[in-house]
TIDRENTI-656719 format. One record per residue: x, y, z of N, C-alpha, C, O in turn; residue in one letter. Coordinates in steps of 0.05 Angstrom, whole numbers, padded with zeros to 5 digits, always signed. Example, Ala and Ser with C-alpha at 12.3 -4.5 7.8 and 13.67 -1.06 7.14 Angstrom:
BEGIN
+00264-00114+00156+00246-00090+00156+00264-00066+00156+00285-00066+00169A+00257-00045+00142+00273-00021+00143+00258+00001+00157+00268+00023+00161S
//
This chain:
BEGIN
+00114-00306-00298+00108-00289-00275+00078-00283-00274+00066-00273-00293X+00069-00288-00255+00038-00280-00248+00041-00267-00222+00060-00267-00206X+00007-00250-00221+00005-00243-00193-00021-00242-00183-00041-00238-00197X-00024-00246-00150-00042-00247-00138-00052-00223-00125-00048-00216-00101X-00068-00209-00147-00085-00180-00129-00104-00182-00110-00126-00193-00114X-00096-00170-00086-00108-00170-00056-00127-00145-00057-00112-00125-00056X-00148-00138-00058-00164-00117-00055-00176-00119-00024-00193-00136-00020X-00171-00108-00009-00192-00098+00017-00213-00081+00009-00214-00061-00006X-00230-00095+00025-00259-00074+00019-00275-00068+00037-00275-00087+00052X-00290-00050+00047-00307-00044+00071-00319-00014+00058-00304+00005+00053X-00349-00013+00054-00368+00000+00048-00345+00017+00023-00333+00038+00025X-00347+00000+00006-00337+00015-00020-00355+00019-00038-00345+00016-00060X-00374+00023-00038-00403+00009-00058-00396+00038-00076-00401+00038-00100X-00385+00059-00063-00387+00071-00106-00362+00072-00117-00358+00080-00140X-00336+00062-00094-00310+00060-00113-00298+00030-00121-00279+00026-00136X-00315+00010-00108-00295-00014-00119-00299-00027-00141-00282-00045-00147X-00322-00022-00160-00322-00025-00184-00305-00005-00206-00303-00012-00230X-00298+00007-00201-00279+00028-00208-00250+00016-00209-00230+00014-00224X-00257+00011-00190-00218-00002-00172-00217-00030-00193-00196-00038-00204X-00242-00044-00195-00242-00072-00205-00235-00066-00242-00212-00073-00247X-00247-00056-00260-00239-00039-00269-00213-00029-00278-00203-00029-00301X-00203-00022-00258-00175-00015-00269-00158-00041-00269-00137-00042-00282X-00166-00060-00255-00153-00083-00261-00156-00099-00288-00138-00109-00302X-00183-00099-00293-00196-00116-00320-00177-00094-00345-00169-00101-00367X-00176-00078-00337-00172-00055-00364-00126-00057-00362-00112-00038-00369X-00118-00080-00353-00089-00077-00347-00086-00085-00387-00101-00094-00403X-00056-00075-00388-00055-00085-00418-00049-00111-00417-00057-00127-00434X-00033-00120-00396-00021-00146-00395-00039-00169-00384-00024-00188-00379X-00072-00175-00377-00087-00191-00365-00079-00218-00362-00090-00235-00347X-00055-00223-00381-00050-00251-00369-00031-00253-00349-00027-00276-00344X-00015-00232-00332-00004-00228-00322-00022-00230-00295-00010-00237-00274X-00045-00225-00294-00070-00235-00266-00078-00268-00260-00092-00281-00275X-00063-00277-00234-00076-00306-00235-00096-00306-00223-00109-00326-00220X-00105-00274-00210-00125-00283-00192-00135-00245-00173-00120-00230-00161X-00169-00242-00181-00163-00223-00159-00183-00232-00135-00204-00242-00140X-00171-00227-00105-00180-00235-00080-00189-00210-00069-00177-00190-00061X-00213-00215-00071-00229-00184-00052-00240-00198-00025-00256-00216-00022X-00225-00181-00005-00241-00186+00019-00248-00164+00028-00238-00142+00031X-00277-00177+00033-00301-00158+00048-00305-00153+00069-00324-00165+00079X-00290-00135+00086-00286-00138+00113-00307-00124+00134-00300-00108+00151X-00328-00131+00130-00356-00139+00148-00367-00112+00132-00373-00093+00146X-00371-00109+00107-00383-00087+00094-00420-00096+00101-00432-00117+00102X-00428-00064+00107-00455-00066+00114-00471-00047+00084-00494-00040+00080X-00455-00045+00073-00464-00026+00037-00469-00049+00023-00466-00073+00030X-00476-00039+00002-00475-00057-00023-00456-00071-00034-00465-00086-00051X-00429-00072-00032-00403-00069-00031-00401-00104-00045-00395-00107-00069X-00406-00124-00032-00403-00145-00039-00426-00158-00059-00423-00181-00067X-00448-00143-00066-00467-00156-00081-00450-00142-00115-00450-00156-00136X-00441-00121-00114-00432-00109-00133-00401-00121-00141-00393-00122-00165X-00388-00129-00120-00363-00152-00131-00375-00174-00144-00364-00183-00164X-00403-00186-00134-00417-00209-00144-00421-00206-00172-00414-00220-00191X-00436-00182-00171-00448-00173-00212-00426-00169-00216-00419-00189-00229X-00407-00153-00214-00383-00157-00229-00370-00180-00241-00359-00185-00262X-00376-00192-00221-00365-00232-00228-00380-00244-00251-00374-00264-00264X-00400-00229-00254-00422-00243-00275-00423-00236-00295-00429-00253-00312X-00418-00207-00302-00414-00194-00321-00380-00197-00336-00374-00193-00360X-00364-00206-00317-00332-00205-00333-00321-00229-00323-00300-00229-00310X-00340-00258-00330-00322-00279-00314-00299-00282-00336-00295-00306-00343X-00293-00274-00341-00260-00277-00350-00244-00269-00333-00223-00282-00332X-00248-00246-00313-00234-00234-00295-00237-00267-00267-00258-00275-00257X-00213-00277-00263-00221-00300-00235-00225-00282-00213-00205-00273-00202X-00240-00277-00209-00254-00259-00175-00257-00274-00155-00279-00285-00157X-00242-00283-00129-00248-00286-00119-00267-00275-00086-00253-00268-00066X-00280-00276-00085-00300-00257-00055-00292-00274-00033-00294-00298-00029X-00280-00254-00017-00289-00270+00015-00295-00252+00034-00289-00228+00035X-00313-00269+00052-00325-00239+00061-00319-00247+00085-00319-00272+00085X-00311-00234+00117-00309-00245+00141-00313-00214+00154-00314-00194+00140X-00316-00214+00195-00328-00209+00197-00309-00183+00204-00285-00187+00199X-00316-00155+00215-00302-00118+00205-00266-00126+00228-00264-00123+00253X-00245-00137+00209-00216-00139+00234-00213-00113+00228-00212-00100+00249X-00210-00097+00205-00194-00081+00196-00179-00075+00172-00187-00094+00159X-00163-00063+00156-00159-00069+00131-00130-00085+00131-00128-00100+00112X-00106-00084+00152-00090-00107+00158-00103-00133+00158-00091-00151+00147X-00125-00136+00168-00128-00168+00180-00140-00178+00151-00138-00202+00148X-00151-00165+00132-00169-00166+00110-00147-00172+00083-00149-00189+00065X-00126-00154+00087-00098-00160+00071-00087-00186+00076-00080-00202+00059X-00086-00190+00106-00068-00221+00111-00086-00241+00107-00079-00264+00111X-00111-00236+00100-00132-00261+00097-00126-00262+00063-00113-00281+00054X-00134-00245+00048-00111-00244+00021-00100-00255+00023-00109-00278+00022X-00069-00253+00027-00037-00271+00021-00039-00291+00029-00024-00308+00019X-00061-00300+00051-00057-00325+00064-00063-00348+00039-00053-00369+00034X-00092-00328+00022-00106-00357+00005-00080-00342-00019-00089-00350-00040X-00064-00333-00024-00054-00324-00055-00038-00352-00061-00022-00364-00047X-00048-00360-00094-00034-00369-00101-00012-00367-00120-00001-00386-00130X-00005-00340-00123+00005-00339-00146+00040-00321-00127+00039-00306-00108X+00068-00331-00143+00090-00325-00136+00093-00291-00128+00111-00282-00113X+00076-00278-00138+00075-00245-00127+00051-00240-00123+00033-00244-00139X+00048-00228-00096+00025-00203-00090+00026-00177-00100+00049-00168-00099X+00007-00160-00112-00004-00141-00111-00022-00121-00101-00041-00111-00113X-00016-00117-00084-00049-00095-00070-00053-00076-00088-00039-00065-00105X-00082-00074-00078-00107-00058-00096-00119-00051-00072-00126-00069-00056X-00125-00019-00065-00142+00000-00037-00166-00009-00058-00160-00011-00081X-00195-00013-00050-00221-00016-00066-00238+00020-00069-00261+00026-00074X-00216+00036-00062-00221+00059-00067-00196+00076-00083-00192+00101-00082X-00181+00056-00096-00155+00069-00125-00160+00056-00140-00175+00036-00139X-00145+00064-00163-00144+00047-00188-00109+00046-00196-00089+00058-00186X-00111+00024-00219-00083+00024-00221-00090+00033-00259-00109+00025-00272X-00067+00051-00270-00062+00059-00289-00059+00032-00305-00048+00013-00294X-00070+00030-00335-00068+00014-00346-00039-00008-00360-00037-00027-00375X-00023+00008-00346+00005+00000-00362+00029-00015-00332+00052-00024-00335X+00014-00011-00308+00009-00020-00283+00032-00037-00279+00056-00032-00274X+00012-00067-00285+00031-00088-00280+00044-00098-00296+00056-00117-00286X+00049-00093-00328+00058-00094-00343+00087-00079-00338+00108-00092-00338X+00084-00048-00333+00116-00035-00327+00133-00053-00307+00157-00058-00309X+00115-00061-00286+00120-00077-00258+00141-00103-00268+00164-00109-00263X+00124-00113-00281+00132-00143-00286+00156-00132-00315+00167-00152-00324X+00161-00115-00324+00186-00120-00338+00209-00105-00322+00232-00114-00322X+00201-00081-00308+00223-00085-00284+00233-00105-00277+00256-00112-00283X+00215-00119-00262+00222-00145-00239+00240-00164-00263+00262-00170-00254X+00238-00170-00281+00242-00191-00300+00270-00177-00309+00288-00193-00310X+00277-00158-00315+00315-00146-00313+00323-00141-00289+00347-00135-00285X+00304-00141-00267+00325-00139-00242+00316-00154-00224+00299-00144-00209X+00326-00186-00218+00316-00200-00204+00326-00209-00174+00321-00229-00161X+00344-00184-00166+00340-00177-00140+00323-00167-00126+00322-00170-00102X+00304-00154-00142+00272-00142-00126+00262-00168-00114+00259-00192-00121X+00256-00151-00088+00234-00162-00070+00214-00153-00071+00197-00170-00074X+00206-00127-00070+00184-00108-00069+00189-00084-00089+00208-00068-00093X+00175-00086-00095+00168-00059-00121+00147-00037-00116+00123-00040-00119X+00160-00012-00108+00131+00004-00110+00127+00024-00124+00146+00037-00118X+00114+00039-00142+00117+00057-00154+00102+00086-00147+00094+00092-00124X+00101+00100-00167+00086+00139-00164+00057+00139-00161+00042+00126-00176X+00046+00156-00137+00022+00155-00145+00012+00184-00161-00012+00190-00164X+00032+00198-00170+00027+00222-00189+00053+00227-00197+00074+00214-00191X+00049+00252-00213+00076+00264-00235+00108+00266-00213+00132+00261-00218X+00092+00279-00186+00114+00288-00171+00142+00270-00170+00140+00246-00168X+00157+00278-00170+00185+00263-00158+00185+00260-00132+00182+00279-00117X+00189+00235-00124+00199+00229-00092+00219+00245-00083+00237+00250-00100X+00221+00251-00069+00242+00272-00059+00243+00260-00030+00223+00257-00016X+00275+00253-00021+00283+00249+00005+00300+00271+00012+00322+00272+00001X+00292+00293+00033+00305+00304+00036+00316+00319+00012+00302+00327-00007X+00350+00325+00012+00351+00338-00014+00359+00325-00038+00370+00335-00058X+00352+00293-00031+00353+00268-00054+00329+00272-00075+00307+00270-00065X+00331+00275-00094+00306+00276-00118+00319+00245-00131+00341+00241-00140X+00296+00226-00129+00293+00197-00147+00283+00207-00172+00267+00226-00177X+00297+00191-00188+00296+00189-00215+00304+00176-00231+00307+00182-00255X+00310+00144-00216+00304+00116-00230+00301+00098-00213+00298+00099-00189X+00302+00079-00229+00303+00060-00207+00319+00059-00183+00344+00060-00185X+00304+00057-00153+00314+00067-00132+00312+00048-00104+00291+00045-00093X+00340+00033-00094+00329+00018-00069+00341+00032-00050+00364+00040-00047X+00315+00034-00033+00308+00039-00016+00320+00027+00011+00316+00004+00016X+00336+00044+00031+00339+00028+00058+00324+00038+00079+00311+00058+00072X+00321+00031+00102+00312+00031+00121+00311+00058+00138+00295+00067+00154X+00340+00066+00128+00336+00106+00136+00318+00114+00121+00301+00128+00133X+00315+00110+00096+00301+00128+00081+00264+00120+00082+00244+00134+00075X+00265+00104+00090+00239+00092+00101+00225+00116+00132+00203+00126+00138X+00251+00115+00143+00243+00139+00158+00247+00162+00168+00243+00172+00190X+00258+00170+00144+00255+00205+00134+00219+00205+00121+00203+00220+00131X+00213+00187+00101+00191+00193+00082+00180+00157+00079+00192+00138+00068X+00153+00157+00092+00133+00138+00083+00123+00139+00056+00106+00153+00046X+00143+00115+00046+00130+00113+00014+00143+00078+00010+00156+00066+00027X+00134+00068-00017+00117+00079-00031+00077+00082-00026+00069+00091-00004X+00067+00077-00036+00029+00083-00028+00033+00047-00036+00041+00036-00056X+00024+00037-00014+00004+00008-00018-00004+00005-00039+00011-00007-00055X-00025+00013-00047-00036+00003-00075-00014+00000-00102-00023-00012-00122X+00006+00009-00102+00029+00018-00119+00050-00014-00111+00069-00019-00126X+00045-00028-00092+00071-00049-00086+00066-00073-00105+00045-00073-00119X+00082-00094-00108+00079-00114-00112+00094-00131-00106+00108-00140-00125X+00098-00142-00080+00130-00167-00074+00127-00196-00082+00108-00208-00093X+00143-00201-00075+00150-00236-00081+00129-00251-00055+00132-00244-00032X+00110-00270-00063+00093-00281-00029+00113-00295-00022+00109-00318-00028X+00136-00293-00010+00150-00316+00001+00153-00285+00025+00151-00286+00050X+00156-00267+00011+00161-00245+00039+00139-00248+00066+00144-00241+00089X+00107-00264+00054+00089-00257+00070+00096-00289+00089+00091-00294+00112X+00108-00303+00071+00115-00331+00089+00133-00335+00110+00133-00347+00132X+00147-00320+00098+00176-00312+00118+00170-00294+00152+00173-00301+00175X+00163-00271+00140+00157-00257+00161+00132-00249+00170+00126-00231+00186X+00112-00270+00151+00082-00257+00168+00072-00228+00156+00087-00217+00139X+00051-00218+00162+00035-00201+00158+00027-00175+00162+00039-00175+00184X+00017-00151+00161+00007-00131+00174+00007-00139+00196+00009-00163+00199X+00006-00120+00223+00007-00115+00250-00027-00108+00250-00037-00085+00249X-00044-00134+00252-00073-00132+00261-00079-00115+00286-00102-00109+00292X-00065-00111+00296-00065-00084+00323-00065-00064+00316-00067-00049+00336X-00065-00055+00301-00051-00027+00289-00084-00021+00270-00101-00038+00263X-00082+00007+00267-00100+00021+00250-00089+00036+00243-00099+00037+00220X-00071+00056+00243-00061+00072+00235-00017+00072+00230-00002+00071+00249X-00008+00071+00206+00013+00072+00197+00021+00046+00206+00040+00043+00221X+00002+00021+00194+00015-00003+00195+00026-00011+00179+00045-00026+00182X+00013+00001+00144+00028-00009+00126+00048+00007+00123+00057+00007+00100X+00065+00029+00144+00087+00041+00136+00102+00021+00163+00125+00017+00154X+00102+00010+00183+00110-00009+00195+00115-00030+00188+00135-00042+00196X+00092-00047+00165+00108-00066+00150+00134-00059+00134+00156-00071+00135X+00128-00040+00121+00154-00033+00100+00177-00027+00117+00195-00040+00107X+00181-00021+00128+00208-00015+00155+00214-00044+00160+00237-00052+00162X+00194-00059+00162+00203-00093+00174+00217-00107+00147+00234-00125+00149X+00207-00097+00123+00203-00117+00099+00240-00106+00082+00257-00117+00069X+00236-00076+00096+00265-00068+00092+00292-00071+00091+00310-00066+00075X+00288-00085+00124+00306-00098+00138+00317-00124+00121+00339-00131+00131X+00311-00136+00104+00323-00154+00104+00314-00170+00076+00315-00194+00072X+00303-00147+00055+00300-00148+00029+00308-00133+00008+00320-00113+00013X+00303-00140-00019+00308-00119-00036+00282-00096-00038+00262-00097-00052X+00289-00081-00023+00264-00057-00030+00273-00037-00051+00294-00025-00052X+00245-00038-00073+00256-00022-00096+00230-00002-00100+00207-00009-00093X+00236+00023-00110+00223+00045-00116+00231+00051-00145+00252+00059-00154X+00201+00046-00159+00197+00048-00194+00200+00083-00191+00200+00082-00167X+00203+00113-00198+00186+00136-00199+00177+00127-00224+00195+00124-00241X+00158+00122-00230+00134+00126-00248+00113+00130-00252+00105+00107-00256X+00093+00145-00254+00065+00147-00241+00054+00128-00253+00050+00126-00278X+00044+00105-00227+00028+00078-00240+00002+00074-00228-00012+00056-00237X-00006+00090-00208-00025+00087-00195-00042+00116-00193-00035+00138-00202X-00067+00109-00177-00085+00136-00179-00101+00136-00146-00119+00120-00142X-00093+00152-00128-00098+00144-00108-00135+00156-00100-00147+00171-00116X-00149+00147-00069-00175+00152-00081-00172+00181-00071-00152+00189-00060X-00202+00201-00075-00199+00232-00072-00197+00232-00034-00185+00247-00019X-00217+00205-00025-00217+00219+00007-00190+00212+00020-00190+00216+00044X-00175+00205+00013-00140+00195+00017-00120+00229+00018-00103+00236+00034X-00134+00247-00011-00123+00266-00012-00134+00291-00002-00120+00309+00006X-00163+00291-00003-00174+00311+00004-00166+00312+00039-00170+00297+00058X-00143+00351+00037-00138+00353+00059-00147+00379+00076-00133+00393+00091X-00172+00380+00070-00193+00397+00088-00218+00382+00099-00237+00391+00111X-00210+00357+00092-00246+00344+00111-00248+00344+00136-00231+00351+00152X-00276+00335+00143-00284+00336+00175-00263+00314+00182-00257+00296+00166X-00250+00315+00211-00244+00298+00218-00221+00290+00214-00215+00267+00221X-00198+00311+00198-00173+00291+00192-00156+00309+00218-00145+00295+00236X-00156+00330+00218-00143+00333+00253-00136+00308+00267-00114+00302+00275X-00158+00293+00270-00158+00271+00292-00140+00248+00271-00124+00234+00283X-00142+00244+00242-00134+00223+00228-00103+00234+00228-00086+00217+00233X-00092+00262+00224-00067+00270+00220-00052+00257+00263-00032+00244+00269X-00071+00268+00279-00059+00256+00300-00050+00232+00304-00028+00227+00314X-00070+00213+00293-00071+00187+00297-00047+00183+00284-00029+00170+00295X-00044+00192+00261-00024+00182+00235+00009+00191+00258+00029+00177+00259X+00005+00211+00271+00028+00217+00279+00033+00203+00305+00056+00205+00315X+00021+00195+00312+00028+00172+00339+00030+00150+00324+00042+00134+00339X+00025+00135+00297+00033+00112+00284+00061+00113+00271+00071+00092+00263X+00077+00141+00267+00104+00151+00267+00112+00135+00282+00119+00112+00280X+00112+00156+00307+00120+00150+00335+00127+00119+00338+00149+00108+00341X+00104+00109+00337+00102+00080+00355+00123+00070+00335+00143+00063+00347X+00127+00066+00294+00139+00058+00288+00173+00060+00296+00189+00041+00296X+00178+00085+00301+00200+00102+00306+00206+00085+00335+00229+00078+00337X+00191+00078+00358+00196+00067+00378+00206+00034+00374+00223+00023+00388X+00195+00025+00356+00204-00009+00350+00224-00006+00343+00241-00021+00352X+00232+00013+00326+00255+00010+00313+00278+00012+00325+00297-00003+00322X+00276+00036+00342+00296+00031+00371+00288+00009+00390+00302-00009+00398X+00270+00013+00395+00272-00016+00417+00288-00049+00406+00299-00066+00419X+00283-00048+00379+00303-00070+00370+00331-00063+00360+00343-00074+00342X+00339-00043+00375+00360-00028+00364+00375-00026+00332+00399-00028+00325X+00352-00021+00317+00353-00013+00294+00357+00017+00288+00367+00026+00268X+00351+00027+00306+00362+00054+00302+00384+00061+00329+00381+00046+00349X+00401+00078+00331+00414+00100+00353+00404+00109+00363+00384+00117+00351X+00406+00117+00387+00390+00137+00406+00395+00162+00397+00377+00177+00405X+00414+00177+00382+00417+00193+00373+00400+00203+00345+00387+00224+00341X+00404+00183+00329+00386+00181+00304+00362+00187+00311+00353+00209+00305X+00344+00164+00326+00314+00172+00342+00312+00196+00359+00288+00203+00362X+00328+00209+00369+00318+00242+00375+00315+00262+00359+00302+00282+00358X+00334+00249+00342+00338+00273+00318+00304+00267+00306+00285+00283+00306X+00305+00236+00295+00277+00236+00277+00253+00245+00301+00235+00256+00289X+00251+00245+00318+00219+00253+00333+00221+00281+00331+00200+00293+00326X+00247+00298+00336+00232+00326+00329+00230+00331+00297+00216+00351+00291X+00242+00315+00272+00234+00313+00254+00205+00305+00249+00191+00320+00235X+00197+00283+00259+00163+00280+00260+00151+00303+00274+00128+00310+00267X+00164+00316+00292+00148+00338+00308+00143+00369+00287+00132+00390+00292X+00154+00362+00272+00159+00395+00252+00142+00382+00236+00119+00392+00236X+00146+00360+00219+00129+00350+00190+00104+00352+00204+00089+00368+00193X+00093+00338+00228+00062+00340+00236+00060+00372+00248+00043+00376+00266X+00069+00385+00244+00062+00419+00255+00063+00431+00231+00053+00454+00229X+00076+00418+00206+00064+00431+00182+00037+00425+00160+00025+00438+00143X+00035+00393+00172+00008+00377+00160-00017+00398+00175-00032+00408+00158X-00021+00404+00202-00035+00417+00199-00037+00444+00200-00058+00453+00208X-00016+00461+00193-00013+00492+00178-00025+00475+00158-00049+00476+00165X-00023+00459+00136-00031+00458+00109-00068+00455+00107-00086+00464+00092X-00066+00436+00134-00098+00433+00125-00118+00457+00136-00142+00457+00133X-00103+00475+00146-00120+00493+00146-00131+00517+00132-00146+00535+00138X-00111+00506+00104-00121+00533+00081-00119+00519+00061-00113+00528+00039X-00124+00493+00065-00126+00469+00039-00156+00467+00033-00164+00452+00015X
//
């Protein structure tokens, strides 16, 4: 078992050496066939610093590609497209992955070889669906996908035949695409949820008093929506189910921002 780590990057110049890093520092390194950073039209330093990195740890295979700003979907599917190796991994170029990472990953996957996708914790907390508390190994269906967007990207790792099969991120989308893939990838795989904290997500992801997330929590909640709309329009969900969940999205986004305002 090997895997192909996908890093997206765009003006990461003081976290993706960090992020690179947590990869070189895995216990299992032979378990990496390959990491693919794309540079998606970074105007920072961002790609000269993947370069010195390359120079300094050619043991790590790095590969750079740089093309011109699609987005961090279009930058992901330019990833899987070149991956050669039987599983993907994403890496945000602003997280790191805990050192015991892909090692816990890959002996999961290797006693349960129904996994399709694997995602794990990005802290101590327990997943909690509703009044479901996870606390092992956990698959995941397609309701539960939309009660609670999880697991965090950087935390997945599936089989590349998923990206062959059904294609890629939704390059249209900016906002809750990679919770739109997972709803697609749902449908008609083994989706599995590790709780283990394996990942470390970056601070401007959590920090929830900055300038500007008003508009990012809106955006985020019309990328609900729109997902919540495919899903009925391919009648994957009830018309009943989908009323219930939009005033459910309507309460969770009326409490995101009560929170950020004394966060």
């Amino acid at each position: 078992m090997d895997f192909s780590v996908i890093v997206p990057m765009y003006n990461n110049e003081k976290t993706i050496v960090d992020a690179l890093d947590s990869v070189r520092r895995q216990t299992k390194p032979e378990l990496i066939r390959e990491i693919i950073v794309v540079d998606d039209g970074s105007n920072d330093r961002s790609a000269e610093l993947v370069r010195d990195f390359q120079t300094r740890c050619p043991q790590i295979p790095i590969r750079l590609v740089i093309q011109e700003n699609r987005g961090p979907s279009a930058a992901r599917n330019a990833g899987m497209q070149l991956a050669g190796a039987d599983w993907i991994a994403f890496l945000d170029a602003d997280d790191e992955w805990l050192p015991r990472k892909l090692a816990r990953q890959a002996e999961v996957l290797a006693e349960n070889p129904q996994i399709d996708l694997l995602g794990a914790g990005a802290d101590e907390r327990p997943l909690r669906l509703l009044f479901k508390k996870v606390d092992k190994l956990y698959k995941a269906s397609l309701r539960d996908l939309t009660v609670k967007s999880f697991p965090v990207t950087p935390s997945i790792v599936m089989r590349r035949r998923i990206f062959e099969e059904i294609g890629g991120f939704d390059e249209s989308r900016r906002y809750m695409e990679d919770a739109q893939y997972l709803l697609k990838i749902s449908k008609s795989y083994g989706f599995y949820y590790l709780p283990e904290h394996l990942v470390e997500i970056g601070l401007k992801k959590r920090a929830c008093g900055n300038s500007g997330l008003s508009g990012n929590l809106k955006a985020m909640q019309e990328g609900y929506v729109e997902n919540l709309r495919e899903l009925r329009r391919d009648g994957v969900v009830s018309l009943s189910y989908y009323l219930i969940l939009r005033v459910f999205y309507a309460l969770k986004y009326l409490r995101r921002i009560v929170i950020s305002k004394y966060v």
